[in-house]
N, C-alpha and C positions, 0 to 999 in steps of 0.2 A: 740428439742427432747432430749439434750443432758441430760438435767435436768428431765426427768421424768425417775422416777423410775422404777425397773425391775417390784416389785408386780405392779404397777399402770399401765404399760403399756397395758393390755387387756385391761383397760376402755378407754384409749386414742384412739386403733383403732379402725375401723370403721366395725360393725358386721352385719353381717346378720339377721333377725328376725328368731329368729328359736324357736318361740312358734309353735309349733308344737300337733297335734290332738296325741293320744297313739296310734290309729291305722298305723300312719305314722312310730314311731319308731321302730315297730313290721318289717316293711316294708325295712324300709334304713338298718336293718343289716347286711347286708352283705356290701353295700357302705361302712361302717362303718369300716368293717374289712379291707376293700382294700386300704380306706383311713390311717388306723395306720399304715399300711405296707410301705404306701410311703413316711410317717412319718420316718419311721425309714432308710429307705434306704436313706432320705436326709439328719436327723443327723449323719448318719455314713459317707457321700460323703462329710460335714463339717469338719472332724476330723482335717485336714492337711491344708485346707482353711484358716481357721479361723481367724491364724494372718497379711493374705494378701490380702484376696479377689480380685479377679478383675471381670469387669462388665460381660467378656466374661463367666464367669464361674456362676453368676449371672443369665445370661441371658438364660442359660440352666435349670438353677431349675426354672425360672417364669414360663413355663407351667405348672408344676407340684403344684408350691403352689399356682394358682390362681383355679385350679381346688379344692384345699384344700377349697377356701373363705374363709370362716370365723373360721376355725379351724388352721390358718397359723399360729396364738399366740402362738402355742403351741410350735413353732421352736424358732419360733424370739423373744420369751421370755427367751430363754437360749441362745442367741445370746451376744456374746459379746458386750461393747457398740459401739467399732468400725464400726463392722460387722452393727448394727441394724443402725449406721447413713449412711454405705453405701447403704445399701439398702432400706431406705428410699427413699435417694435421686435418686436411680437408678428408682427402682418401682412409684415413680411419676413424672418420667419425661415423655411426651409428645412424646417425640421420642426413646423410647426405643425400638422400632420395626422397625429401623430401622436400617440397618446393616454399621458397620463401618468400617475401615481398612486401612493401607497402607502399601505398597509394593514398592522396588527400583527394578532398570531394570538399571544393569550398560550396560553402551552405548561405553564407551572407558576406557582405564587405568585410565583416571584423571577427568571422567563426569561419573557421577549416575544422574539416571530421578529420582524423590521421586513421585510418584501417591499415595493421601490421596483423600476415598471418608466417604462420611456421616456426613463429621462433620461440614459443612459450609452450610447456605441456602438450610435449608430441607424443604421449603417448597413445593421447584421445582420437579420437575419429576425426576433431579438428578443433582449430584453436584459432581465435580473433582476439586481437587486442583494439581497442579504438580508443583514441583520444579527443579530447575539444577542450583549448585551454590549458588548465593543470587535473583534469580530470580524466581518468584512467578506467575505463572496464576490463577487467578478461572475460571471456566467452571461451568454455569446451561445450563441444558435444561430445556424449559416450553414448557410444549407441549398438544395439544386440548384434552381436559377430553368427550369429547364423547364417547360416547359406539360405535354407526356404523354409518357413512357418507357413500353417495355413492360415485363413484368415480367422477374425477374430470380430463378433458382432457385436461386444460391447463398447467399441469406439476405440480410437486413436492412443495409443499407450505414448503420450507424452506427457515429463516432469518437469516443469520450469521454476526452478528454485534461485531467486535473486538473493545476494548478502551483503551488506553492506558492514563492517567492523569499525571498529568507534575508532581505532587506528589512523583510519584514511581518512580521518578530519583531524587528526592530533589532541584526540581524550582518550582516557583510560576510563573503563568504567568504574563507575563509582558503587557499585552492591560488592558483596561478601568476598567473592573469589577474584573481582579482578577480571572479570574474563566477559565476553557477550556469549550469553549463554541462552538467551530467549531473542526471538522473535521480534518486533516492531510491526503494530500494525500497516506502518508506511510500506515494508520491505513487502510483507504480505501482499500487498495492493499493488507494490510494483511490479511485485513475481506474474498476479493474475493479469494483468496489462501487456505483459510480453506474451502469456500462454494464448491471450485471447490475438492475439496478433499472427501467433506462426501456425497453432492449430487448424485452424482451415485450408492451408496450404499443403498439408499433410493427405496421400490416397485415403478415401472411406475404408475403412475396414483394415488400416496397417498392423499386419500383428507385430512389427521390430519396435521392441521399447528404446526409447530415444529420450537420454536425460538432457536435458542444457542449463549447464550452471553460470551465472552470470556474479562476476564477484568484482565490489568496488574496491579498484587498487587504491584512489585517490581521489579526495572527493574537495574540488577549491573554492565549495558553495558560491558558486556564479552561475557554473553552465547545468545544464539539465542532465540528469543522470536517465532517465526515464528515455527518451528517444535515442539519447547514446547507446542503451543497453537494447533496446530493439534493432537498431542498424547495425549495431556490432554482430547480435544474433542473426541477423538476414545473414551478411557475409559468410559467418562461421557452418551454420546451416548451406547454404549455397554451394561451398566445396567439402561437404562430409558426402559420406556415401550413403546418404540417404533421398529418396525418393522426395522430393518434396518441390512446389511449384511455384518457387519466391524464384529471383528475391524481392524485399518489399523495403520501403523507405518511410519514414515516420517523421514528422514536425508535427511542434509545439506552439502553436499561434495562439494569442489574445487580442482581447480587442481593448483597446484605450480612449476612452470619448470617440467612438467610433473611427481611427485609426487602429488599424491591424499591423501588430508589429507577429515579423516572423520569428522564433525559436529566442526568445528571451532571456534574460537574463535573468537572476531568480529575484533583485530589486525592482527589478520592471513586471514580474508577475503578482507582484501587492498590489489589491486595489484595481484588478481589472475589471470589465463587464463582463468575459469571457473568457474560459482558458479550455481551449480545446489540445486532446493530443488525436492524430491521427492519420491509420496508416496503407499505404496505397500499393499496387503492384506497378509496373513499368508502363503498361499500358493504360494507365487511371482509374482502375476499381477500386475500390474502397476496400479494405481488410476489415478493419478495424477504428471505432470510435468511441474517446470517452470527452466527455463535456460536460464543464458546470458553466452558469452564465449568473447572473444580477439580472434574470427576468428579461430578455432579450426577445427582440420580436424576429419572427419566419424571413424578414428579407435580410435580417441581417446577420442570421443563419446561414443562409444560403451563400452571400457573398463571401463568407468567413469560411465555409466548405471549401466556396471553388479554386479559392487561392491555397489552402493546403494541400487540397488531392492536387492540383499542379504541379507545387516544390517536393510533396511527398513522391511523384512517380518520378521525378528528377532525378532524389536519390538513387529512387530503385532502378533508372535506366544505368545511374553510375557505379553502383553495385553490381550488377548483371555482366557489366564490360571487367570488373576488375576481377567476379569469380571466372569465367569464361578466358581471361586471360593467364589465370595464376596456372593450368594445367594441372597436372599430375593426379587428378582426381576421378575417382576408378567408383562410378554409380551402380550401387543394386540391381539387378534385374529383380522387377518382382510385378506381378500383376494378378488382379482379382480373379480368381480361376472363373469360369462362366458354369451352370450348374448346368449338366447331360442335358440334352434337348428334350430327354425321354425324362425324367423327374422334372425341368421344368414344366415341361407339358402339364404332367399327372398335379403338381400344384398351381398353376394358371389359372388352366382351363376348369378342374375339378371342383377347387375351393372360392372359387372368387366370388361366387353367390354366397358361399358363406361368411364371408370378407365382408361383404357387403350389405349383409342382414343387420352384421350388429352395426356399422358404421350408419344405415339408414334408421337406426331404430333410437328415435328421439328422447325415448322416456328411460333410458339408462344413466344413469350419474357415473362418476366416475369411478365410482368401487365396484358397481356392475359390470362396466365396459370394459375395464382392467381384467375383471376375472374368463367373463365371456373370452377375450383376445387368445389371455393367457392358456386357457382351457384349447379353446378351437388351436394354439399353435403347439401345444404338445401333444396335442391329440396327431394333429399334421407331422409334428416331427419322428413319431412315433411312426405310424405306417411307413412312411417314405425310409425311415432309416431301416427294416425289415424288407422293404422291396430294393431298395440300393443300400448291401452294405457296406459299398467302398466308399459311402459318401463322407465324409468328415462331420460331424451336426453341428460346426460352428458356421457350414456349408449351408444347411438347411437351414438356421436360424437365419441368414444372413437373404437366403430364399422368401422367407417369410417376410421379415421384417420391407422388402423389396415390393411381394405383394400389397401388405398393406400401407405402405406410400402411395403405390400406383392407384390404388381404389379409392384412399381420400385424396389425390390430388384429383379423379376422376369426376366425382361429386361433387366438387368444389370448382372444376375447369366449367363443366359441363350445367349443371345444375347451379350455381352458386348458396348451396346446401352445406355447412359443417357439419360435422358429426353430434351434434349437439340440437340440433336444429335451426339455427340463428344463420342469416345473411351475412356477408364479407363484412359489413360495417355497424354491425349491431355489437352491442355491452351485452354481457350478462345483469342480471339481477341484483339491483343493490339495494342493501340497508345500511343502516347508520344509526346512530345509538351515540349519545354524551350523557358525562355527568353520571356514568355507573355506582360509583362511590363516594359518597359526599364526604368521609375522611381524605382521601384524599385530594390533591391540590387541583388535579386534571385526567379525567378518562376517558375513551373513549373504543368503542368499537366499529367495524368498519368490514362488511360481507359482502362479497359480488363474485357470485354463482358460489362456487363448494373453496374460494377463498375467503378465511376469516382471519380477522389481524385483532387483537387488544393491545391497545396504547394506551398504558401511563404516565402519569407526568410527574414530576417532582422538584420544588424549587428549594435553593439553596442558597448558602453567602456565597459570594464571592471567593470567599478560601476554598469552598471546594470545589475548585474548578479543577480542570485536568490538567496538572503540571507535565507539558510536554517535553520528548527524548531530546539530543540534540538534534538528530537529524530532521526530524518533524518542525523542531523549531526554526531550525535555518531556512526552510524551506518554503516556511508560511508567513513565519518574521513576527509569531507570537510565542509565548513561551509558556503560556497557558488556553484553556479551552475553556469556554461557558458555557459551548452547547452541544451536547453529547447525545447522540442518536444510538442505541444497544440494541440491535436486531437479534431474534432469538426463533429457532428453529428447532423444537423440539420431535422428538418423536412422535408425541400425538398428536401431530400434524397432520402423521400418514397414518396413523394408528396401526405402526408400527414399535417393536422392540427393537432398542437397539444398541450393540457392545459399545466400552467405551472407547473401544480401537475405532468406531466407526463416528462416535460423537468430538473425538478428535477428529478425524480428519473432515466433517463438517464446518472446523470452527474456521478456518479460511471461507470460504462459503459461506458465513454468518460474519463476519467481519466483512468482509466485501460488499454483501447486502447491504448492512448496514452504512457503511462508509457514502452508497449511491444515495439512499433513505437522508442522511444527514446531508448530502451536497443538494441535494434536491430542496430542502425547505431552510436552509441555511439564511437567502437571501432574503427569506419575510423575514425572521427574527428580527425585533430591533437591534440597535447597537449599541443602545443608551439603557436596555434591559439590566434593571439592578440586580438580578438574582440570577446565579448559576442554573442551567437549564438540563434536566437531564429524563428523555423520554424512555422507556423500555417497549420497546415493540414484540413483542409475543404470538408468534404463529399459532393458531390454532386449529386451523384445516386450510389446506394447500392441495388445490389444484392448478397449477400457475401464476404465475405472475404476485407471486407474496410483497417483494419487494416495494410493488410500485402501491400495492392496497397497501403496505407500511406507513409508507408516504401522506395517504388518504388519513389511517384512522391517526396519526400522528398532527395532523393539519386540525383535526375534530381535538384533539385532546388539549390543546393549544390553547385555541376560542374557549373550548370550556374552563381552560385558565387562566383566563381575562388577558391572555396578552392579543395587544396591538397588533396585529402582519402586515408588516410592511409594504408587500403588493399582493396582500390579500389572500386568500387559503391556497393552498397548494394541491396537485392533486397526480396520479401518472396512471400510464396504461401500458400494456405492453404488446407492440407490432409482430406480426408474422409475416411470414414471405413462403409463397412455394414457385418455383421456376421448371419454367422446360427448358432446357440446354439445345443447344443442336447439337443433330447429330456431327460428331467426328469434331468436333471445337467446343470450347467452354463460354461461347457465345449463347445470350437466355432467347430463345424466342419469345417466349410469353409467360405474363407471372400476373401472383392474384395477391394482393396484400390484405392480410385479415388483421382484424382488428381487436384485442383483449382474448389473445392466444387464450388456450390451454392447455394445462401440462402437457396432455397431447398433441395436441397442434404443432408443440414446443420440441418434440421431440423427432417428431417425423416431419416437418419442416422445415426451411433452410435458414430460419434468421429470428432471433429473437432479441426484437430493438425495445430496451426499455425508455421511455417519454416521460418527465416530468415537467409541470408549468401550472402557471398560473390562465387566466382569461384573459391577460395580456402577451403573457409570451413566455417563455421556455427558461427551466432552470438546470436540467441537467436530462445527455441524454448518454447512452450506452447502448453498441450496437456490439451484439456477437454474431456470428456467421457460421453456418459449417458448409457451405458452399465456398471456392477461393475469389474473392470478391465480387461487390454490385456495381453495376456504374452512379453515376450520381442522381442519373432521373429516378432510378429508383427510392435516392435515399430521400430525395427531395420530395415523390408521392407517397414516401412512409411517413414524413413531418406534417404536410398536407392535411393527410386523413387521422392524423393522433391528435392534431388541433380542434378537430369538430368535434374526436371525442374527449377531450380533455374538459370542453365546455360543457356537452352531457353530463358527465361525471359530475362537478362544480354544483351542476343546477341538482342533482341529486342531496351533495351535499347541504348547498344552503338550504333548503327544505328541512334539514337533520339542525342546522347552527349557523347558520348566516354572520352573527357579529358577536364579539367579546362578551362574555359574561360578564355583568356587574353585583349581579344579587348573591354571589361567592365570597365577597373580601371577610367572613369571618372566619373562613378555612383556609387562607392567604396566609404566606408570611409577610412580614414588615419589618421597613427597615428605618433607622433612624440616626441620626448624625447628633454626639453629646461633647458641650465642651465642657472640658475638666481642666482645670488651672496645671500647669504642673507641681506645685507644690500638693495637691492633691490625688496625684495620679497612684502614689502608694496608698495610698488609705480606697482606692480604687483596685487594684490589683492585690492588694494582700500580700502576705508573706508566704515565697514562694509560690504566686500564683491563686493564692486558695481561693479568694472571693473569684475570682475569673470562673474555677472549677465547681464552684457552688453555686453559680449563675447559671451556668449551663446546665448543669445536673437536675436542679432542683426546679427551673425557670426554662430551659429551652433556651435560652438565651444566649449567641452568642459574641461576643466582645474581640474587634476588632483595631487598633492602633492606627490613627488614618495619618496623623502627623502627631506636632509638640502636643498640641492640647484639644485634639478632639479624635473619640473612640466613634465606631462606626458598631450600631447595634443591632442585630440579628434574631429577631424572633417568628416560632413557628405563628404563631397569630397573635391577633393585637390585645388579648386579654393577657396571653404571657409578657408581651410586652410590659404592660402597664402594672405588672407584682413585679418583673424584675426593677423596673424603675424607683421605683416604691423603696425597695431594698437598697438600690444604689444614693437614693439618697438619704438613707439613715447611713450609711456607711459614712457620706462625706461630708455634711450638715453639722458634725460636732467640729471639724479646722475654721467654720466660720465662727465660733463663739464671742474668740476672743483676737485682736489685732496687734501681733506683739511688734515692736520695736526696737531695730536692727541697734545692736551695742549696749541694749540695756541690760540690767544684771535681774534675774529672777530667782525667785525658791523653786527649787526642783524636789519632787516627791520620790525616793526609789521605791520603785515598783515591784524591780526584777534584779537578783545578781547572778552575771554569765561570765565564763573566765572572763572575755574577752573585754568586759566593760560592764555599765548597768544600765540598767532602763529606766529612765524617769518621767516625768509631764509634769509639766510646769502649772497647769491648770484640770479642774474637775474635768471628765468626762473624754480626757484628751489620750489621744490612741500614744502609748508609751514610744520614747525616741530614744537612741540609743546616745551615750559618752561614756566613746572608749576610754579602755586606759590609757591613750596616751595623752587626752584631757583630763586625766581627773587629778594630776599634780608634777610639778616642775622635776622629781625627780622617777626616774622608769621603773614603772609598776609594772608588773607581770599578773598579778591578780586583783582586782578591789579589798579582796580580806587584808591585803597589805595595810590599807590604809583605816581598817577597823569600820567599814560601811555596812550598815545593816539594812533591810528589809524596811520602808517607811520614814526613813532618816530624812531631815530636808537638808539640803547643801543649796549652794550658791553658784551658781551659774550665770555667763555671761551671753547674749543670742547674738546671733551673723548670721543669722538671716536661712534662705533655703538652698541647699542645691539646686542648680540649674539643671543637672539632668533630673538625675533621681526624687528630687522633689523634697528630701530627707531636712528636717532642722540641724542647724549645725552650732553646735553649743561646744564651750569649754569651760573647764573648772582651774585649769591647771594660769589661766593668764590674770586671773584676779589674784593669785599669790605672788605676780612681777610685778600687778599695776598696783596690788595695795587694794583692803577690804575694804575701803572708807565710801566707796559707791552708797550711793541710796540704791537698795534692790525692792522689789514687787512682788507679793505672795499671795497670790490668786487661791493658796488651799486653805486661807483662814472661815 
């Protein structure tokens, strides 16, 4: 366009046909007048434009001159030529209707958030970029283009899938293809961190599937990618057309010698007391909480809270101003249909006594009360969908599932009755069981009510600790693990069958488990623990709260393997919440906090806060929600009442194992530190390894390189120990026989002839040394048979003593035929 002319520009654009009848011109005059007027008001709003334009200001005259159509020439032919290339390019771009912008939110003196939306993957429902530092997230949401679904009673169809590519640190990976092709437990964990963050803000019952993919552009291991990637998803969420009741703000606080620094740096998050993430709405409820601590006591909890839900609703008030200001954002109409007055009725009023029967009836477990429910609610959905058959049945589940809420919070408001029969603050029933298998190192079991956990233990060298990704490593600032927590959630758990379509998509859900199991007892471990630690935890009946019984039978299996805990067994429970909202606002009137939920508790009520700690104070806690946040008194009488039962619990267990086993160390491994000279270190290791491989094979044993001259030894118990020993020193007991003397000349015995040279020993018993060809004469051999050497011959050799690395003798033949044979030599094979 640069090259066409001003006069030629009217034939270049594109016109409207305006052959027109004469009765019609009669007709548009006055259009006609309204149109010069807007004419002129737009070259006059040009005047001061002209030499800068920006799109924003562009974007304001496009209504104006597309109402104009085909008389726009009439602007943009006195358009400079600048002006007319920008506005070309702006008026046929594809996405100019769509709003752009960005906005900083300083977070601390020395961190600004950057939030850019519009300008990346517009094809989604919406798109966030956020920066801190040189770290980069995108944020889409894609989300169901339906007009109206009905509802849907198995929960909220949200996918939050985090990725992180070895890229946006600058590696390639290093397996087969090149390519990141699996998963990281870390991404796993950070995906479930954002899910548990936006899902509660989501209507009960949304049937529009809503994916939000979160992908690290660039990652400049400093700042925190975890609350980046949740405030970028507030925003992105915030202006999609979805229903949803953020936005919400997230910080990363720890504590340091009781100094609380805010959003960290990832050198400042080693070696904290506490590393809490969490995240708050505008007005100060709490969303979401995950927290590990070094055994921290309740007030210094609580002070660590109140300063993050502060700077957390900070964000969210400055998120709330930035979505609210971007425009252009066009929200769903959708709302939970109410069920006919006349079928609510008929299930209210009809079934509630039977709602009620089985909720009051104590002597049910949960594979009775599951079926009873299940039974009485298809049996309900069944008539009701014959007397209404315009009702939708995701309608009537959604009915049911409504009633019985209302009847156990009724029971529970009124009576302070669970369904089980136990008071708001009572434990289920526990046992406890160590020491199951005396083959192995540590076991232990762990039941309270119809949850059962089997924890094993297993100790290891050091090698096989868990060599971590880069990302894990940067992150933690170790590059291996010692102590490994593998939580396992089988089907006969529920004693059910299950596809392996559905055992994959568990394994997130068993990784995440696990991951709270392992933050939770991490801080007893000692640190000075010589053996790699690695526990398996095993579901075996689960009616709630598996997790935190993980924790339990893992803390037992521990003590039963003599290790030390460094503030003493560990133990967790896990909190429930039911609320009454007011009417017309999401304000709670009145709420009941129970104590050691159950799956059902879990399911129909509004919060399931897992507690872990010790009897001094707290190591890790996790709060999910399906209400859109608590304020803080509450989260502060859920810590409150998990401490009294944390101490219950404790006193159950010491009764089971109170302190370390010591009458176990012959089913122990042991470990043991050898020094070996270097010149002995080959008659140690073998040729190509082989004594290494026959220690461990035959012995258990296995052999470690700690520095120059001392191996680190590794046996399953102390009697392997003491044969592999045994072995090692037949191995190296023949180098001390004899004391040879650097320069002196000896009789060497061949042993062995190899192209490359032959093997000889200078004395009885002596493990054969190699001289090459290129010692065995002044002029280049290429084979021994050169020089007529046979099998047993004795020859003359001169010693220098051993290599310094390798440990090898270093002999020549070839420098006694410069220096002359007149040497006295020493022959040890007489």
């Amino acid at each position: 366009l640069s090259d066409v002319e001003d006069e030629n520009l009217q034939d270049e654009l594109p016109k409207k046909n305006t052959k027109k009848k004469k009765s019609d011109f009669d007709v548009d005059q006055e259009l006609i007048e309204i149109e010069n007027k807007k004419l002129h008001l737009i070259e006059s709003s040009l005047v001061n434009k002209t030499n800068d334009p920006d799109e924003q200001f562009l974007l304001s005259l496009l209504p104006d001159l597309k109402s104009l159509e085909g008389r726009n020439f009439m602007i943009l032919k006195n358009f400079p030529l600048v002006l007319k290339k920008r506005w070309f390019s702006f008026a046929s771009s594809p996405w100019n209707h769509i709003s752009k912008g960005s906005n900083e939110i300083r977070l601390t003196q020395s961190q600004t958030l950057y939030l850019e939306y519009g300008s990346l993957a517009r094809f989604n429902d919406s798109s966030c970029l956020g920066n801190i530092g040189n770290s980069s997230v995108l944020v889409t949401i894609q989300s169901d283009r339906s007009e109206m679904k009905p509802p849907i009673a198995e929960g909220t169809q949200l996918m939050v899938s985090y990725k992180q590519k070895s890229g946006s640190y600058g590696k390639i990976p290093l397996n087969f293809l090149r390519r990141d092709v699996k998963e990281s437990d870390n991404t796993i964990l950070t995906g479930r961190a954002i899910d548990r963050c936006l899902r509660p803000l989501f209507p009960k019952y949304y049937p529009f599937e809503t994916q939000v993919d979160c992908s690290v552009l660039a990652d400049d291991a400093v700042h925190d990618l975890v609350t980046l990637s949740i405030n970028t998803a507030s925003l992105a969420l915030a202006r999609s057309s979805n229903i949803w009741k953020g936005p919400i703000g997230a910080v990363r606080v720890i504590l340091i010698e009781n100094d609380v620094v805010l959003n960290p740096l990832s050198h400042q998050r080693r070696g904290n007391s506490a590393n809490i993430i969490l995240a708050a709405r505008p007005d100060g409820r709490i969303v979401m909480v995950e927290s590990s601590s070094n055994n921290i006591s309740l007030t210094q909890f609580k002070k660590v809270f109140r300063l993050a839900s502060y700077h957390a609703s900070k964000i969210a008030c400055a998120i709330e101003n930035i979505a609210n200001k971007s425009g252009n954002v066009i929200k769903r109409t959708w709302t939970l249909p109410p069920l006919p007055s006349s079928a609510g009725s008929v299930l209210f009023k009809d079934h509630r006594e039977q709602v009620n029967d089985i909720l009051s009836d104590y002597q049910l477990d949960k594979v009775a009360r599951d079926k009873s429910i299940f039974s009485l609610r298809d049996s309900i959905i069944s008539n009701l969908a014959t007397s209404f058959p315009d009702l939708h049945e995701s309608a009537l589940r959604i009915g049911f599932q409504k009633l019985l809420r209302a009847q156990l919070s009724r029971n529970i408001f009124l009576n302070g009755i669970r369904c089980d029969g136990r008071h708001l603050d009572d434990i289920r029933f526990i046992e406890c069981k160590a020491g199951l298998f005396d083959p192995l190192h540590g076991s232990a079991i762990f039941t309270r009510g119809q949850t059962q956990v089997l924890a094993t233990l297993a100790f290891d060298s050091p090698q096989a600790s868990l060599k971590l990704d880069p990302i894990t490593s940067q992150i933690s600032g170790d590059v291996s693990k010692r102590f490994m927590l593998h939580y396992e959630f089988p089907a006969l758990a529920l004693g059910e069958h299950k596809s392996s379509s559905d055992i994959l998509k568990g394994r997130r859900r068993e990784i995440g488990h696990g991951a709270l199991a392992e933050r939770s007892i991490k801080p007893s471990i000692p640190k000075d623990h010589p053996f790699t630690i690695q526990i398996s935890a095993e579901v075996l009946e689960s009616s709630g709260s598996s997790s935190m019984a993980t924790v339990c039978a893992s803390s037992l299996a521990l003590l039963d393997a003599g290790v030390e805990l460094v503030h003493g067994p560990v133990a967790g429970v896990a909190m429930g919440l039911l609320t009454v909202p007011s009417k017309g606002s999401e304000e709670i009137d009145d709420y009941r906090i129970l104590t050691d939920i159950l799956g059902f508790e879990d399911f129909n009520g509004d919060m399931d806060c897992k507690i872990a700690g010790t009897s001094n104070g707290f190591t890790a806690v996790q709060l999910d929600l399906k209400i859109p946040g608590i304020p803080l008194n509450i989260l502060f009488d859920t810590l409150d009442k998990a401490q009294s039962a944390l101490k219950s619990i404790l006193d159950k267990m010491n009764e089971c194992i109170s302190q370390p086993r010591v009458d176990n160390q012959h089913r122990l491994p042991v470990t043991e530190n050898l020094e070996v000279p270097p010149s002995k270190r080959s008659a140690l290791i073998g040729p190509g390894g082989l004594h290494l491989k026959k220690l461990e094979n035959e012995y258990g044993l296995r052999v470690t390189a700690v520095d120059e001259k001392t191996f680190s030894l590794f046996a399953s118990n102390p009697e392997n120990l003491k044969e592999a020993k045994e072995f090692i020193e037949e191995l190296i007991k023949h180098e001390d026989k004899v004391q040879l003397v650097f320069g002196a000349v000896y009789v060497a015995r061949i042993e062995e002839i190899r192209d490359y040279g032959v093997l000889v020993t200078l004395y009885p018993g002596m493990r054969p040394t190699l001289l090459h060809n290129s010692q065995l004469d002044t002029r280049k051999i290429t084979h021994p048979s050169a020089l007529k050497l046979e099998v047993g011959q004795d020859i003359k050799v001169k010693y220098f003593g051993r290599d310094p690395a390798s440990g090898e003798m270093r002999i020549s033949r070839k420098v006694l035929s410069t220096t002359g044979g007149n040497m006295r030599e020493t022959n040890f094979h007489r």
